[in-house]
FIMARLUM-625133 format. One record per residue (C-alpha): residue in three letters; x, y, z; residue number from 1. Coordinates in Angstrom, 1 decimal. Layout:
N
['ALA' [X Y Z] NUM] ...
//
This chain:
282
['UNK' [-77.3 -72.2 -29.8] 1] ['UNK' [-77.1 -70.8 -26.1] 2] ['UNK' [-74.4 -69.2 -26.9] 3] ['UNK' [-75.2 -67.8 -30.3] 4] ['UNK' [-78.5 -66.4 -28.7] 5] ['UNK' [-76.2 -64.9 -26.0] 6] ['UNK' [-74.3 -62.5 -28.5] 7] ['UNK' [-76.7 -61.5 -30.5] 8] ['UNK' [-80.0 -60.9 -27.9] 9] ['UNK' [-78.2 -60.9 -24.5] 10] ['UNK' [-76.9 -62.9 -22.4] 11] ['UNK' [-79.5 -66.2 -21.6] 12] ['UNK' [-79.8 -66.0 -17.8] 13] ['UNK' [-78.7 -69.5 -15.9] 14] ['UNK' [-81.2 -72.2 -16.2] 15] ['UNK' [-81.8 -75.7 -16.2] 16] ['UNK' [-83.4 -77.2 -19.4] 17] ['UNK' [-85.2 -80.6 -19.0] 18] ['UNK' [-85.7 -82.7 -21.9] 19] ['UNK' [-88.2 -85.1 -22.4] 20] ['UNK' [-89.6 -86.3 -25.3] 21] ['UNK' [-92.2 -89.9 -26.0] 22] ['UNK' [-90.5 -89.7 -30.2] 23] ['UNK' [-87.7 -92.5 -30.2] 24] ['UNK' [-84.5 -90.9 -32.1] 25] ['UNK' [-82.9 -91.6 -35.3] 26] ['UNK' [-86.0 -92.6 -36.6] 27] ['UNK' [-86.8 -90.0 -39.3] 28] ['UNK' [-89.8 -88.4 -36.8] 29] ['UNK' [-88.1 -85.5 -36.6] 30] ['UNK' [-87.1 -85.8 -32.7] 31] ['UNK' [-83.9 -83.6 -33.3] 32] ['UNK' [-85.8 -80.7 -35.3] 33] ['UNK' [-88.2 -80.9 -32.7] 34] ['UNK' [-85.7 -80.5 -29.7] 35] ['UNK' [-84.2 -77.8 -31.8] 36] ['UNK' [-87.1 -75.5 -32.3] 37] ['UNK' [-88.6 -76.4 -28.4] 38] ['UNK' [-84.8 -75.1 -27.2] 39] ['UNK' [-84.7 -72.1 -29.5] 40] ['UNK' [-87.8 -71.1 -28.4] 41] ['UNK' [-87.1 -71.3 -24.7] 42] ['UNK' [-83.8 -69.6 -25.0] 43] ['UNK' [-85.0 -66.3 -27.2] 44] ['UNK' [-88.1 -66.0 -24.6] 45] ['UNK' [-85.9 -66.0 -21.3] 46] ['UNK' [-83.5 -63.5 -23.0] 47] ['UNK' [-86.2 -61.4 -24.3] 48] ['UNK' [-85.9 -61.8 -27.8] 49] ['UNK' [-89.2 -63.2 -28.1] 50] ['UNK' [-92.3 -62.7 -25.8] 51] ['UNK' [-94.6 -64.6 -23.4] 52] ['UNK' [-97.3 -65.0 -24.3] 53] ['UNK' [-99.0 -67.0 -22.3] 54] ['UNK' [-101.6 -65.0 -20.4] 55] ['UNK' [-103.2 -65.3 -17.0] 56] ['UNK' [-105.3 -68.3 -16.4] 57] ['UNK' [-104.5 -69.7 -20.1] 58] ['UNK' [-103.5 -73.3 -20.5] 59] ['UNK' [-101.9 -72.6 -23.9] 60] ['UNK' [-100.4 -69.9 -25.9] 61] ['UNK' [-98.7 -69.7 -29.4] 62] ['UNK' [-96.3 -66.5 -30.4] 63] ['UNK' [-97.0 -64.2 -33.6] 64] ['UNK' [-95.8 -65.1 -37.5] 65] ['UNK' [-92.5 -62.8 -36.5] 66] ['UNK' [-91.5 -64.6 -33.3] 67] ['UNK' [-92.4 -68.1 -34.7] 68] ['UNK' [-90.0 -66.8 -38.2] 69] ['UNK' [-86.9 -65.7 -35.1] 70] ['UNK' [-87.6 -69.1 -33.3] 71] ['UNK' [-87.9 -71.6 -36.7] 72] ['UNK' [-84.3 -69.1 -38.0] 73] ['UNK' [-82.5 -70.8 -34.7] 74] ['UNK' [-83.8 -74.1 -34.8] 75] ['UNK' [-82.5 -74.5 -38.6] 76] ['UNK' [-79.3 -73.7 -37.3] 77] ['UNK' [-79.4 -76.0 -34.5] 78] ['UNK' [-80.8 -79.0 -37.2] 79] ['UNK' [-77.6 -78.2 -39.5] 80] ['UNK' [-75.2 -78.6 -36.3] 81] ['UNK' [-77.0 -82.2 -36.4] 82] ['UNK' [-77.5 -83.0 -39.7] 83] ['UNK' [-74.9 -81.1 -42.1] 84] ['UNK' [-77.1 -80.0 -44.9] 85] ['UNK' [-81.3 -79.9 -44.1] 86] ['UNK' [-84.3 -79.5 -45.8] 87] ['UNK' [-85.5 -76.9 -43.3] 88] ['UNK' [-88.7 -79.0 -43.5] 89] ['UNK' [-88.7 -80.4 -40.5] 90] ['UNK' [-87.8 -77.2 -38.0] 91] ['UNK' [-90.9 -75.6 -40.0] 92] ['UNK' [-93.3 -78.0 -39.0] 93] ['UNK' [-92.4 -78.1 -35.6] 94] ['UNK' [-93.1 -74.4 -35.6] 95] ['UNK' [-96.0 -73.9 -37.8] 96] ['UNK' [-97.4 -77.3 -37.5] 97] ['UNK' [-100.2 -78.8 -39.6] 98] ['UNK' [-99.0 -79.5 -43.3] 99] ['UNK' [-96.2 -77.8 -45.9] 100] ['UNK' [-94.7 -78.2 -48.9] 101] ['UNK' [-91.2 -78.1 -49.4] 102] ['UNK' [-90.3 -77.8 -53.3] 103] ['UNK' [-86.6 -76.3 -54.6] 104] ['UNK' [-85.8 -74.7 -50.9] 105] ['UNK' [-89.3 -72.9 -50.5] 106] ['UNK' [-91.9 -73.8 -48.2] 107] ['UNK' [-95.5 -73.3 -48.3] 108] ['UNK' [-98.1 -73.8 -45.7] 109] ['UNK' [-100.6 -75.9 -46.8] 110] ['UNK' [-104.1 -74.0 -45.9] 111] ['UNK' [-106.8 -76.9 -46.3] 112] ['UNK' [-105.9 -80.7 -45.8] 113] ['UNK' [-107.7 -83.0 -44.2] 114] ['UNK' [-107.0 -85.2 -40.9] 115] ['UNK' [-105.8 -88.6 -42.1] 116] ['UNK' [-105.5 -91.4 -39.7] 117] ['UNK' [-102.0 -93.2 -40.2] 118] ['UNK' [-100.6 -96.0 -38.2] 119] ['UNK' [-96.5 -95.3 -36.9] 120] ['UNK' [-94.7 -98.0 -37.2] 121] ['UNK' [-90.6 -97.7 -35.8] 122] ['UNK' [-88.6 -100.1 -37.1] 123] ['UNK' [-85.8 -99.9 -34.8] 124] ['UNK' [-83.2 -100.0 -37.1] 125] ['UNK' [-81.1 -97.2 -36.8] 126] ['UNK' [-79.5 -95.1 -39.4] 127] ['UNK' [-77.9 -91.2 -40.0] 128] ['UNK' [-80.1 -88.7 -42.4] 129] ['UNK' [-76.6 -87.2 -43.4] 130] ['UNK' [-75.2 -90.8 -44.2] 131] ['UNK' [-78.4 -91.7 -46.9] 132] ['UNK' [-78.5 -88.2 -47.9] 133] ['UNK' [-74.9 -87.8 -48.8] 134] ['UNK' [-75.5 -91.5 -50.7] 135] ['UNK' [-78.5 -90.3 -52.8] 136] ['UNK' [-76.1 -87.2 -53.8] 137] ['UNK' [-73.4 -89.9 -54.8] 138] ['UNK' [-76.3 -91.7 -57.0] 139] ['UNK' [-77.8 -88.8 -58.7] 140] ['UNK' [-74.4 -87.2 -59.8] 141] ['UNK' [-73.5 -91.3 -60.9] 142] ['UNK' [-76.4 -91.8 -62.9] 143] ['UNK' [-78.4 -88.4 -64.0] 144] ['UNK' [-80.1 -89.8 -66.6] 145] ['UNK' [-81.5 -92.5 -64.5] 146] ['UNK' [-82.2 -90.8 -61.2] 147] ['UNK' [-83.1 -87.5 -62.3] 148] ['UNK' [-86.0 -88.6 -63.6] 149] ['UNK' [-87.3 -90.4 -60.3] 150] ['UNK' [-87.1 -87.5 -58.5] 151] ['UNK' [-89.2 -85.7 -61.6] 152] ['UNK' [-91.9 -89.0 -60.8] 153] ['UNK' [-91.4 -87.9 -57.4] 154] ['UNK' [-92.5 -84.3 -57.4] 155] ['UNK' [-95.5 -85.3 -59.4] 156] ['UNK' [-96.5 -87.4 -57.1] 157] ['UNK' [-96.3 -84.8 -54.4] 158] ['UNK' [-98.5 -82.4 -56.8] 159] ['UNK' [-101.1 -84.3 -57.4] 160] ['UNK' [-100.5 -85.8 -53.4] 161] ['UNK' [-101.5 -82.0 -52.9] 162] ['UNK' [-104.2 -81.7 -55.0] 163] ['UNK' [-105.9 -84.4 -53.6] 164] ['UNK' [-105.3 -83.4 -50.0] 165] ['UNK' [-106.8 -79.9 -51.0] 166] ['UNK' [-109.7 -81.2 -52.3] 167] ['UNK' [-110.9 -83.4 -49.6] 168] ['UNK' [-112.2 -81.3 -47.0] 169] ['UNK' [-114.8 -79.5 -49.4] 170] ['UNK' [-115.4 -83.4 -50.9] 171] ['UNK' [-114.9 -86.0 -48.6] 172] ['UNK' [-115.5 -88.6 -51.2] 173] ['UNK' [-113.9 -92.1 -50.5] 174] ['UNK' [-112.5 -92.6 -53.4] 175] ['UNK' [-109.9 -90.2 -52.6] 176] ['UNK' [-108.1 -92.5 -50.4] 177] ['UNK' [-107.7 -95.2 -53.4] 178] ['UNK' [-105.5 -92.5 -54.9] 179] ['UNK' [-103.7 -91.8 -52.0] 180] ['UNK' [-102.8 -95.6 -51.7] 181] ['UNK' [-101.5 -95.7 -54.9] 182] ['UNK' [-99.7 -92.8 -54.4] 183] ['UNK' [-98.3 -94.2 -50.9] 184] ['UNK' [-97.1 -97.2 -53.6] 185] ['UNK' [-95.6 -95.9 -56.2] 186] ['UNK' [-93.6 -93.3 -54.1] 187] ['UNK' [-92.0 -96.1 -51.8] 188] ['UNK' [-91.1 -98.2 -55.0] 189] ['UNK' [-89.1 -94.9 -56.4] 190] ['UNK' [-87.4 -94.2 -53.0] 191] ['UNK' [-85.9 -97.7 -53.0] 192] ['UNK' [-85.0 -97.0 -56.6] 193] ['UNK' [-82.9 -93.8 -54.5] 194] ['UNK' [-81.4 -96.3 -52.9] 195] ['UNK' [-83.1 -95.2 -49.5] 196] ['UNK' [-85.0 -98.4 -48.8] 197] ['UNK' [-84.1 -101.0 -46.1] 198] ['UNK' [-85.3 -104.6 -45.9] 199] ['UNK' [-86.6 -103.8 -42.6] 200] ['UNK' [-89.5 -101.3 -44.1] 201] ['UNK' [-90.1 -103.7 -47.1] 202] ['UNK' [-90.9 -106.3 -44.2] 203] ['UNK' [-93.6 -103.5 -42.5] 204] ['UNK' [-95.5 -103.0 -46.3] 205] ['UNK' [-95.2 -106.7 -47.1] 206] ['UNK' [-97.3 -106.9 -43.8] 207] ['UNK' [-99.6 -104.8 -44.2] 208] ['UNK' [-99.8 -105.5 -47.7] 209] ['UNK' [-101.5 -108.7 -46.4] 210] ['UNK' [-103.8 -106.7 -44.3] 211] ['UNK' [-105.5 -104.4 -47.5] 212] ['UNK' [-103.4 -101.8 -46.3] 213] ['UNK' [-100.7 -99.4 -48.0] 214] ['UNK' [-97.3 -98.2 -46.5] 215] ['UNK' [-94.3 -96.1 -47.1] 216] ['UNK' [-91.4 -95.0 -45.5] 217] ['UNK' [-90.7 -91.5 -43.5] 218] ['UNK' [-88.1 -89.7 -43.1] 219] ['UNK' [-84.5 -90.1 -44.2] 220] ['UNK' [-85.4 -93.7 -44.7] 221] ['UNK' [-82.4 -96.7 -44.0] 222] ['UNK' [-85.1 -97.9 -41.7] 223] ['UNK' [-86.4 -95.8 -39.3] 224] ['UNK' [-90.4 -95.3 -39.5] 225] ['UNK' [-92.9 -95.9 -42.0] 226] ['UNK' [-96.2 -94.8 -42.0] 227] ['UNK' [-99.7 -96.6 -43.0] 228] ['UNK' [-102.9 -95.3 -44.3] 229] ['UNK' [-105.9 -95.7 -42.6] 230] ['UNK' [-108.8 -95.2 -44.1] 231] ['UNK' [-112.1 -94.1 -42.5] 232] ['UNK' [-113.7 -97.2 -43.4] 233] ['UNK' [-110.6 -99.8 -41.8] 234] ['UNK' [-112.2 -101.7 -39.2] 235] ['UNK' [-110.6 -101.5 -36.1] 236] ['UNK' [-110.0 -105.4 -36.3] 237] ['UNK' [-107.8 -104.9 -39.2] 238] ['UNK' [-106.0 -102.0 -37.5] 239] ['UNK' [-105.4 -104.5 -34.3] 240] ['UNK' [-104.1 -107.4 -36.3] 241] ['UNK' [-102.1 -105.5 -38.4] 242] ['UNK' [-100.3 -104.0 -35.0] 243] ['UNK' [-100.1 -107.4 -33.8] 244] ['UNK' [-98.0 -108.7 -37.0] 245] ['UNK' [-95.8 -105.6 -36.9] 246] ['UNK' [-95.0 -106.0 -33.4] 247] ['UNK' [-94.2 -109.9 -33.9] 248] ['UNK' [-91.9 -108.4 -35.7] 249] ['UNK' [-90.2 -106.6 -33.5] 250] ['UNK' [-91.5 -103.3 -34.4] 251] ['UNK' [-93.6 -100.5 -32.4] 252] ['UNK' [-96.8 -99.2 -33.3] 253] ['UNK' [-98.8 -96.4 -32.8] 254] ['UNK' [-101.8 -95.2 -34.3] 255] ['UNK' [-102.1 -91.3 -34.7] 256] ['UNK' [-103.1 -88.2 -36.9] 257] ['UNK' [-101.0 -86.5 -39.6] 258] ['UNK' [-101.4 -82.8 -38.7] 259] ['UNK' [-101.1 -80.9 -35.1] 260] ['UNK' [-100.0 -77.6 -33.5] 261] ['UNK' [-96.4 -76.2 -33.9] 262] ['UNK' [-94.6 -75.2 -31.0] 263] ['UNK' [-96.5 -74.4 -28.0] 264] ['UNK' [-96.2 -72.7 -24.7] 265] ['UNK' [-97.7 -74.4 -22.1] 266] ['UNK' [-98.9 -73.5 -18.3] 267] ['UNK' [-97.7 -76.5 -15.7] 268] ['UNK' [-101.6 -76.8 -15.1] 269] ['UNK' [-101.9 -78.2 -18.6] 270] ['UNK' [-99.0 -80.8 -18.5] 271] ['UNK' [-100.8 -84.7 -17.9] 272] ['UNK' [-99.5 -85.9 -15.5] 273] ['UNK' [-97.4 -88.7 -17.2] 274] ['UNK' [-95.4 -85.7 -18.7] 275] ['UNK' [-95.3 -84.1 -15.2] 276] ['UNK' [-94.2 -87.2 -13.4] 277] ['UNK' [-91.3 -88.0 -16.4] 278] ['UNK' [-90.0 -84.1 -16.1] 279] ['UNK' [-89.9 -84.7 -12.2] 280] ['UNK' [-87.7 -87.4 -12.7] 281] ['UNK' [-85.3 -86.0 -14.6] 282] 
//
């Protein structure tokens, strides 16, 4: 990529890039798409291809549609490097942030979806996107009949996954989340039907199965992450002993948000100083 930008923008002056990241890899979180737009976006700003636009005395600043288009171009091509053949979804979220759809190559910003609580759960179990990719190839072009229509089940699940989403923030109703469950469901039952599934991630639903809650996998699947749905009305004691069972068995856990920022540029005055201290011991 460095030397890419190089010949088409100039030559990228010597620096030293630090990497440091708290998203374990090869765990479908996206850790390499979001080294590969945080690198193409430093690389186009110190050779000028892109500005800075972080002012004076600002603790944050975000580039314009065009520059965040030139920096999530670059990161693609750094996630094929690594992967072979992307979706391109996962570059554009670390650019754009918040929530997209990704249907027959296009993506689409979604404008209005709610913040939904989910709990991370990393199996530990490693496993190659471009490996279970290329396998889901092999099983569709075996079986058409078969698999074609699970992926049809698939993208009906993620339109009326959409339609849901779009409709809570006007209606915050709880008997959206019901739905959502179902939908978690049904959609992990189909990707083991792909053939993307892994004992390991029907061990973290069995568990918190047993705890009222609902689970899927993320990512490329194989193991990896999965995530669970957390609705407003889980009682923190359910949360805690669900984390509890998952780490017993031998997972890690973290409870966050679906739906951030994209890429960022960010004063040193902002960094906490856990980030600080990791960068100065690098």
């Amino acid at each position: 990529m460095c030397l890419a930008i190089s010949a088409k923008y100039g030559d990228v002056p010597s620096v030293d890039i630090v990497v440091w990241s708290e998203l374990p890899t090869g765990a479908g979180l996206g850790s390499s798409a979001a080294y590969a737009v945080c690198l193409a976006a430093a690389l186009l700003m110190v050779c000028g291809a892109i500005s800075c636009p972080l002012q004076e005395g600002e603790s944050t600043a975000r580039w314009t549609e065009e520059e965040l288009t030139l920096i999530n171009s670059w990161a693609f091509q750094g996630e094929r490097v690594i992967h072979g053949n992307p979706s391109g979804v996962d570059n554009a979220v670390g650019t754009w942030g918040g929530a997209l759809r990704y249907q027959a190559g296009k993506i689409t910003p979604l404008k209005r979806v709610p913040t939904l609580r989910i709990l991370l759960t990393n199996t530990k179990v490693p496993r190659s996107t471009k490996i279970l990719v290329a396998g889901v190839k092999e099983k569709i072009l075996k079986f058409p009949a078969i698999m074609n229509p699970v992926l049809d089940s698939i993208d009906a699940i993620s339109q009326e996954c959409q339609s849901v989403l779009e409709a809570m923030p006007a209606n915050p109703s709880p008997e959206h989340y019901p739905v959502l469950e179902e939908f978690f469901d049904i959609n992990q039952h189909h990707l083991n039907v792909l053939g993307v599934g892994h004992p390991s991630l029907d061990r973290l639903c069995q568990v918190t199965a047993s705890h009222s809650l609902h689970s899927k996998l993320t990512g490329a699947g194989g193991g990896g992450c999965g995530i669970t749905l957390l609705p407003p009305d889980t009682s923190p004691l359910a949360v805690e002993a669900a984390k509890q069972d998952l780490c017993a068995c031998g997972f890690e856990c973290w409870e966050t948000k679906i739906g951030a920022p994209g890429v960022t540029l960010h004063s040193c005055s902002s960094l906490s100083a856990q980030v600080l201290h990791a960068l100065a011991q690098s």
